[in-house]
mmCIF file of the C-alpha atoms, coordinates in Angstrom:
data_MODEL
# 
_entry.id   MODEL 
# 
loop_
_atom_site.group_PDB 
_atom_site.id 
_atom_site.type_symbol 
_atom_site.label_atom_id 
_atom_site.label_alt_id 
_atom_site.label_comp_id 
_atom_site.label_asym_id 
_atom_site.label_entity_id 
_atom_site.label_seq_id 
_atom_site.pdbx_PDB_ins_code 
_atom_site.Cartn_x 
_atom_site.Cartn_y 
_atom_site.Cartn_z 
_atom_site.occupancy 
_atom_site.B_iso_or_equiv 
_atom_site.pdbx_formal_charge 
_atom_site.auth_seq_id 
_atom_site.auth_comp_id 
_atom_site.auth_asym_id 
_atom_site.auth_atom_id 
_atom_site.pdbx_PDB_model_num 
ATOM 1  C CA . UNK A 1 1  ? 4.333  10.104 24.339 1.00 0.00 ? 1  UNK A CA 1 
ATOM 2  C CA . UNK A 1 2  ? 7.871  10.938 23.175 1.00 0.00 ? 2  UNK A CA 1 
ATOM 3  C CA . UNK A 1 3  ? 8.527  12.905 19.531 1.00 0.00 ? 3  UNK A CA 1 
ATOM 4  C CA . UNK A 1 4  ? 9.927  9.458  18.290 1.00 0.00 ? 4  UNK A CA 1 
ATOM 5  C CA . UNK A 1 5  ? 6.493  7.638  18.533 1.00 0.00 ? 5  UNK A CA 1 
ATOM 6  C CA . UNK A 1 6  ? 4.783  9.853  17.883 1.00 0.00 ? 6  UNK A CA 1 
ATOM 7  C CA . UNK A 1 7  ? 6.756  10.952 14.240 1.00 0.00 ? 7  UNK A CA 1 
ATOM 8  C CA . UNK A 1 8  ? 6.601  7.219  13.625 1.00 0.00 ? 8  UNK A CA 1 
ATOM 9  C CA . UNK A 1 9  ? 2.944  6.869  14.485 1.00 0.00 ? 9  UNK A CA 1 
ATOM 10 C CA . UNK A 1 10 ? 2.572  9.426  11.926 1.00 0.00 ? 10 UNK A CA 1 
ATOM 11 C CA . UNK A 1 11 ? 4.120  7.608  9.149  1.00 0.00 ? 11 UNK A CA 1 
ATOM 12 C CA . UNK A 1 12 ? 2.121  4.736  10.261 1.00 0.00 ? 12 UNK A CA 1 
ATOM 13 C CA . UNK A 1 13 ? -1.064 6.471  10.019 1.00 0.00 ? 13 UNK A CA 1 
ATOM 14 C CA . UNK A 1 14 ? -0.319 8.233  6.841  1.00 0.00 ? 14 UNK A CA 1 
ATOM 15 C CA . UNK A 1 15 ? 0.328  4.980  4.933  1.00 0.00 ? 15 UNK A CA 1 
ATOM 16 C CA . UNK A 1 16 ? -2.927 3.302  6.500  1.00 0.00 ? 16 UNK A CA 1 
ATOM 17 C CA . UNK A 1 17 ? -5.346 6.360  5.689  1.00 0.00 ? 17 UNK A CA 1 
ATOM 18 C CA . UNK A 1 18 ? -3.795 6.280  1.851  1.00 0.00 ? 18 UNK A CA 1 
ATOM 19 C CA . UNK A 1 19 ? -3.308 2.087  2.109  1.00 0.00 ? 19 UNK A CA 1 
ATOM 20 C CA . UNK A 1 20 ? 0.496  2.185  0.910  1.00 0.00 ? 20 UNK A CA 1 
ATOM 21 C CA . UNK A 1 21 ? 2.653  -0.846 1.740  1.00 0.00 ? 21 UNK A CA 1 
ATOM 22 C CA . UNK A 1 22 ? 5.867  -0.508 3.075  1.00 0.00 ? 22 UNK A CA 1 
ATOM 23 C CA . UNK A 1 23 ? 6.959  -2.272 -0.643 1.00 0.00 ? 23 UNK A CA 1 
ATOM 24 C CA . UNK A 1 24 ? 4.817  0.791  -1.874 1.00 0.00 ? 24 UNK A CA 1 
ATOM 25 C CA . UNK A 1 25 ? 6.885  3.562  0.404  1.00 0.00 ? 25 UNK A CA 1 
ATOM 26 C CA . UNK A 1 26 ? 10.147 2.233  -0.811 1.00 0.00 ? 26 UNK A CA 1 
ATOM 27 C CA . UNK A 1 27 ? 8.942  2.289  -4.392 1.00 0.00 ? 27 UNK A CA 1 
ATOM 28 C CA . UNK A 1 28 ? 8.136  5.479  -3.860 1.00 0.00 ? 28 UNK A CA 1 
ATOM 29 C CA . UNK A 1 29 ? 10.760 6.605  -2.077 1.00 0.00 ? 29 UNK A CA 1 
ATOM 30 C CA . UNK A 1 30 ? 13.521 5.034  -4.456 1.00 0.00 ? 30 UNK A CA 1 
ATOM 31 C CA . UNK A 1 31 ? 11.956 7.656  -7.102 1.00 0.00 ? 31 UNK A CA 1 
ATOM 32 C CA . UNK A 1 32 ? 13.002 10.599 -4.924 1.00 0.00 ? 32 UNK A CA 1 
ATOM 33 C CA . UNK A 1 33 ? 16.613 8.437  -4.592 1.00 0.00 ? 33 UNK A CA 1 
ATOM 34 C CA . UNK A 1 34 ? 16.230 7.047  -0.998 1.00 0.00 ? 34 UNK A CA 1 
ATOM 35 C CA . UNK A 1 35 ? 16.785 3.675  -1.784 1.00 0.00 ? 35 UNK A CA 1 
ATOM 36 C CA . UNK A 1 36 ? 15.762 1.181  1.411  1.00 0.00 ? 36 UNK A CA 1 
ATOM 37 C CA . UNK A 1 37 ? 14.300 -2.446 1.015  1.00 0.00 ? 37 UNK A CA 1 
ATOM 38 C CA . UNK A 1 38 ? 10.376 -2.902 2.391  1.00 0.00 ? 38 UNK A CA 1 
ATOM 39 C CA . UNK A 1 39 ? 12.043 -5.084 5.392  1.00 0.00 ? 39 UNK A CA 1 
ATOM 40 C CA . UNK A 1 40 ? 14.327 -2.085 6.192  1.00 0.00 ? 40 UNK A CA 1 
ATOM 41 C CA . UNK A 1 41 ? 11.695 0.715  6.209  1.00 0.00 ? 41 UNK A CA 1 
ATOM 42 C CA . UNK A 1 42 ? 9.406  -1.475 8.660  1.00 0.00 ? 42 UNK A CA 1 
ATOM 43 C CA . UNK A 1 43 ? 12.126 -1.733 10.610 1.00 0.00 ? 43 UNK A CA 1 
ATOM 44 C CA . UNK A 1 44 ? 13.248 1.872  10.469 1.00 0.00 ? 44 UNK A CA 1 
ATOM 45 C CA . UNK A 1 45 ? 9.843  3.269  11.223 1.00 0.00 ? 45 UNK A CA 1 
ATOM 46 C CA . UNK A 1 46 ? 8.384  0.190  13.806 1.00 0.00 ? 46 UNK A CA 1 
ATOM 47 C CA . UNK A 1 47 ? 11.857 1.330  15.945 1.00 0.00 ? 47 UNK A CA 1 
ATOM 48 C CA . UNK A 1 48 ? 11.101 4.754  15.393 1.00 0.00 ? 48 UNK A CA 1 
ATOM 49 C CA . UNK A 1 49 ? 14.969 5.110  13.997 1.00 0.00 ? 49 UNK A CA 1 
ATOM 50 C CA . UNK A 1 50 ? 14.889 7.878  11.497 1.00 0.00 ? 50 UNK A CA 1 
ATOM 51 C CA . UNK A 1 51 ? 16.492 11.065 10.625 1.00 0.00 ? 51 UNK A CA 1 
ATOM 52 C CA . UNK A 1 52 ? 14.595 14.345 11.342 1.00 0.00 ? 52 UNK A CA 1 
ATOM 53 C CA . UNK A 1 53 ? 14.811 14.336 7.165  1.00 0.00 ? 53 UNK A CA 1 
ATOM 54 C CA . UNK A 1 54 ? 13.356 11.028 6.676  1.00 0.00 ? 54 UNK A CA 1 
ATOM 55 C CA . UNK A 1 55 ? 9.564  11.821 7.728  1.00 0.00 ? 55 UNK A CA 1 
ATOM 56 C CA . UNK A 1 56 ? 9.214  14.398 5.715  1.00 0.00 ? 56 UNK A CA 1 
ATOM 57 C CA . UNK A 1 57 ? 10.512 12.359 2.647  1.00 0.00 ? 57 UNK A CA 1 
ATOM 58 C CA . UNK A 1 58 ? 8.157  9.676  3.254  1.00 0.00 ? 58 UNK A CA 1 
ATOM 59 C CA . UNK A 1 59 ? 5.457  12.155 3.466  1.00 0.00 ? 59 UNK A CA 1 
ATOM 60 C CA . UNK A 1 60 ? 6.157  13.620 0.317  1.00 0.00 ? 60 UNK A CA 1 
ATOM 61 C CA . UNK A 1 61 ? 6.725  10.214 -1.264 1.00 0.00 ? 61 UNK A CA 1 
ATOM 62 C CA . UNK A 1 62 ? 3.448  9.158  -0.173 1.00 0.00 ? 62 UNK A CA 1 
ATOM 63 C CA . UNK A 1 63 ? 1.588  12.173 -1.285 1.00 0.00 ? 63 UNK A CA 1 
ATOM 64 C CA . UNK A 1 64 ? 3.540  11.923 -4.782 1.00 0.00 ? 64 UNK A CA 1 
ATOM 65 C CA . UNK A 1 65 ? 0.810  9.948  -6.558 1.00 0.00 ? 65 UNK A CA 1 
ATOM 66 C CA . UNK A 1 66 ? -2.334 10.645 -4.386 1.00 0.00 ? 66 UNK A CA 1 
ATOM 67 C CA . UNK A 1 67 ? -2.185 14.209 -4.985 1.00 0.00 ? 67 UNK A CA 1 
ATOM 68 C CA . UNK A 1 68 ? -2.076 13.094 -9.110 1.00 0.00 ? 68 UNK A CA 1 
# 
């Protein structure tokens, strides 16, 4: 499995175990100032098209409230 599926699987899985929409992610993530509709973060993580720095963000962004 390449490091592109699998760092996209991982967002994937991530936003299933804490059930956070892609609408959800880019609320989220527009409060750390990465501003991307729903449609393009489904696209940007389903092609597995993403900065090294992006993952991490999203990570963070999801944890932001569930560790509240």
């Amino acid at each position: 499995m390449s490091r592109e599926r699998k760092a996209g699987e991982l967002i994937v899985s991530a936003m299933n175990e804490r059930k956070i929409s892609y609408k959800e992610l880019a609320l989220r993530l527009e409060r750390l100032g990465i501003v991307e509709s729903a449609a393009q973060l489904n696209r940007k993580i389903n092609r597995r098209r993403f900065s090294a720095a992006f993952m991490p963000a999203c990570l963070d962004a999801m944890e932001e409230e569930t560790s509240a």
